[in-house]
C-alpha positions in Angstrom: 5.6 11.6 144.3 8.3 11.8 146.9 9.0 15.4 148.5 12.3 17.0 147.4 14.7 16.6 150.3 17.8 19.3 150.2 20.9 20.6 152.1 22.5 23.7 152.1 25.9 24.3 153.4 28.2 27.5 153.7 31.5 27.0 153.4 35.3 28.8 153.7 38.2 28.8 151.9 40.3 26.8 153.9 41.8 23.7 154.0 38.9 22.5 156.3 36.1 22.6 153.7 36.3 20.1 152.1 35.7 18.1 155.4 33.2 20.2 156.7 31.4 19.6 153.4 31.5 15.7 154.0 30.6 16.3 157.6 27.4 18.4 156.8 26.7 16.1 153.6 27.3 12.6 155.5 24.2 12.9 158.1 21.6 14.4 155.4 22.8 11.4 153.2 21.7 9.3 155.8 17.8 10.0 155.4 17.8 9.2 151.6 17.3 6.3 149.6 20.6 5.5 148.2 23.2 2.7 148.2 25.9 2.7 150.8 28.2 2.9 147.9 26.3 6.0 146.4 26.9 7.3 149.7 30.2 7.0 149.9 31.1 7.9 146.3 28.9 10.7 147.2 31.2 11.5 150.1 34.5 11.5 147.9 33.0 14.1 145.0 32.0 16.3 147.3 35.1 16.6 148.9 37.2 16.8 145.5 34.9 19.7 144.2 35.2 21.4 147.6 39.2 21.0 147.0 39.1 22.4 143.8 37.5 25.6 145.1 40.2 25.7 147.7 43.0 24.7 145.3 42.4 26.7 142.8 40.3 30.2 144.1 40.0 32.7 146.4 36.6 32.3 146.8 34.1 30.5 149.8 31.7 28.1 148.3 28.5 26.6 149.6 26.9 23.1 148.8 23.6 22.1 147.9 22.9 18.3 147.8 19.0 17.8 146.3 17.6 14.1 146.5 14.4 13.9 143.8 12.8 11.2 142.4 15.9 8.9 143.2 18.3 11.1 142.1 20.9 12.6 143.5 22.5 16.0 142.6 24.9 17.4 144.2 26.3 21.2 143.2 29.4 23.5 144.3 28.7 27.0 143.9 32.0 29.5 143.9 32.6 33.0 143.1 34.8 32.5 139.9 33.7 32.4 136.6 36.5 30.2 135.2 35.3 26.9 133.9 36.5 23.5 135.6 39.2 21.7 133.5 40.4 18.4 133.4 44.2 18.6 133.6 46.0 18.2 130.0 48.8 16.0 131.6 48.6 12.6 134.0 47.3 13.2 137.5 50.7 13.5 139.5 52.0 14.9 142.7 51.1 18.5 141.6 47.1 17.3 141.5 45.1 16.6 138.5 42.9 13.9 140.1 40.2 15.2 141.2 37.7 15.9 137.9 38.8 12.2 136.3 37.5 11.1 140.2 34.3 13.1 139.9 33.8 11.5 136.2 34.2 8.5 137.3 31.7 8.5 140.7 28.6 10.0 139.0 26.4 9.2 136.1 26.8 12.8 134.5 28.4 16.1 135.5 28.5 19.7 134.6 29.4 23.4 134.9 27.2 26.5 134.7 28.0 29.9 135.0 26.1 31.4 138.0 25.2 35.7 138.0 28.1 35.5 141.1 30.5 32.3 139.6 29.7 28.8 138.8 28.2 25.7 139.6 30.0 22.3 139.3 27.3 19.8 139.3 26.8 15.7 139.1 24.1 13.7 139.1 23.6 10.2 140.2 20.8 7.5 140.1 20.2 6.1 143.4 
């Protein structure tokens, strides 16, 4: 059995998370066994839960990417304990694409409430 590689990134709540997320994330990615494409779809979730922190909290975050057993996980922690919701109306100028994005990227994701927030999670076979 493989030994459970994982990254753990603080991060602000500015506009400049969501790179500094991919920046951290991109490297670390680098030493596991996945797919260029897993990589890089890897790359865009991670930077459109980041934003939804920003968007939509007052709150720093921090990453935690966890490769095991070919599978990748990936989880946003935040300090608010409101649930992620996928917008009731078409993705438009105002936003709304981000979660639909995330859905579409990873083989399964979820929310938790956390004693301090939530986690936003996904999961993906490499």
């Amino acid at each position: 059995m493989e030994p459970v590689d994982e990254l753990r990134v603080e991060l602000d709540n500015s506009d400049l998370a969501p790179a500094t997320a991919r920046h951290a994330l991109q490297p670390w990615l680098a030493g596991v066994d996945c797919s260029d494409e897993i990589v890089g779809d890897a790359l865009i979730v991670v930077s459109e839960l980041v934003t939804n922190v920003v968007m939509h909290t007052a709150s720093e975050s921090f990453l935690v990417a966890v490769f095991d057993d070919h599978r990748l996980r990936l989880e946003v922690h935040d300090h608010s304990p409101h649930a992620p919701v996928i917008a009731d109306q078409p993705p438009g100028s105002a936003g709304g694409f981000g979660l639909p994005i995330v859905d579409s990227l990873c083989d399964a994701w979820g929310w938790e409430p956390t004693a301090s927030g939530k986690r936003v999670w996904t999961e993906t076979l490499c």
